[in-house]
C-alpha positions in Angstrom: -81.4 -57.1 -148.8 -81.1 -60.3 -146.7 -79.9 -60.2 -143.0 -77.5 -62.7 -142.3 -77.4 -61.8 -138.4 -80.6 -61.7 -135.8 -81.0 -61.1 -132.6 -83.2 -59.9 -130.2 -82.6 -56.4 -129.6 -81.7 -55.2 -125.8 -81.7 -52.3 -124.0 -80.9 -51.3 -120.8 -80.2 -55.1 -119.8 -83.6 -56.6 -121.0 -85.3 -57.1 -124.8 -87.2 -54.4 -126.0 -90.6 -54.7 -127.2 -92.9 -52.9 -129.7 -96.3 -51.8 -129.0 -97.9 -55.1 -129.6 -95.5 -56.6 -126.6 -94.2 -58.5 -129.6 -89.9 -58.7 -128.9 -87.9 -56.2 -131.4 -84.8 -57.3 -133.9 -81.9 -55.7 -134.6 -80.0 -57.0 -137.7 -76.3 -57.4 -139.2 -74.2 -54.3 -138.2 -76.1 -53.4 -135.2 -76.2 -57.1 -134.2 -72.7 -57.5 -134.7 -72.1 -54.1 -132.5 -74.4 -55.2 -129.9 -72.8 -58.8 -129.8 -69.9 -57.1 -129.2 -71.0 -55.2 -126.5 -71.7 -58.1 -124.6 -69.0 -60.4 -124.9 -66.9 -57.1 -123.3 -69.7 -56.5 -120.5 -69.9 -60.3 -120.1 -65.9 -60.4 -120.1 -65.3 -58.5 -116.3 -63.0 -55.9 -118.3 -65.6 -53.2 -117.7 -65.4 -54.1 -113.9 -61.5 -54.1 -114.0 -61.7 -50.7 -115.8 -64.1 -49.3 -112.7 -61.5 -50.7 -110.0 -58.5 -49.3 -111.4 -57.3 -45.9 -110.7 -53.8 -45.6 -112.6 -53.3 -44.4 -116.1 -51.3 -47.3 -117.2 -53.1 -50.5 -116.1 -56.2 -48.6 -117.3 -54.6 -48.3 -121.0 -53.8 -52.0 -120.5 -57.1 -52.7 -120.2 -58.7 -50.8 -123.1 -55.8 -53.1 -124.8 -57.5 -56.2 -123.7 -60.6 -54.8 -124.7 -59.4 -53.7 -128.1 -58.2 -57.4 -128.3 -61.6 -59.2 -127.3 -63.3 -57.3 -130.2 -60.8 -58.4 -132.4 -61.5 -62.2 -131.6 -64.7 -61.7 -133.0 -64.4 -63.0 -136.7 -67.3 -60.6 -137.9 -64.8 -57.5 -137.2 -62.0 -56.7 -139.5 -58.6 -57.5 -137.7 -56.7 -54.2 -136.8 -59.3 -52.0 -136.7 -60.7 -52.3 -132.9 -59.7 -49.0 -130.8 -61.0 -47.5 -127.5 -61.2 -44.4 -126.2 -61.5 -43.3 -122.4 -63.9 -40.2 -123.1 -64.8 -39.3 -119.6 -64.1 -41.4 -116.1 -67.7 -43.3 -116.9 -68.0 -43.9 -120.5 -65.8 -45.5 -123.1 -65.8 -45.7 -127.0 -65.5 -48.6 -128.8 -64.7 -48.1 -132.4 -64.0 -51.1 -135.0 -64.9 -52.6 -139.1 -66.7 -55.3 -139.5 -65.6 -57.4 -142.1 -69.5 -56.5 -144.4 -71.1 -54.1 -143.4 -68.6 -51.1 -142.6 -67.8 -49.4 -139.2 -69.4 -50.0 -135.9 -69.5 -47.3 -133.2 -70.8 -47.5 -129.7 -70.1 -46.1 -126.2 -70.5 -48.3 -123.4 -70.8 -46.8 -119.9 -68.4 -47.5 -116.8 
């Protein structure tokens, strides 16, 4: 099957590498996911989300960040939600557009 998306895969804020020291790929659905990651992380909307204490301006921003998933044009419009799982972590839950459902937690 041929990947259409590449990247470098990261963990923990730097690439990984195998045990040749030779960088590691991630492909397609988890490229798109960890893509997506990013752009949120990158976005301030995590920090926003550490800083605020009340229950309404915190659902507001899970709505922006619901939004900034949708902008990305590999994700099927609609289909972004969060959830708030615990005061540290959130869920981020969407469909890409070919290659089905992308799940992933990002801490806070």
């Amino acid at each position: 099957m041929e990947q259409h998306y590449i990247d470098l895969l990261v963990s923990d804020g730097g690439i990984d590498f195998d045990a040749g020291q030779q960088p590691q790929y991630t492909s397609d659905r988890n490229s798109i996911a960890q893509d997506v990651k990013h752009a949120i992380l990158e976005s301030g909307l995590v920090r926003k989300l550490q800083a605020e204490r009340s229950r309404p301006l915190r659902a507001d921003i899970l709505t922006q960040i619901e939004m900034l998933i949708e902008q990305d044009k590999r994700i099927e419009p609609g289909t972004a939600t969060t959830q708030e799982r615990s005061a540290g972590e959130i869920w981020l839950f969407a469909e890409t557009t070919e290659y089905g459902d992308v799940n992933m937690g990002i801490s806070v």
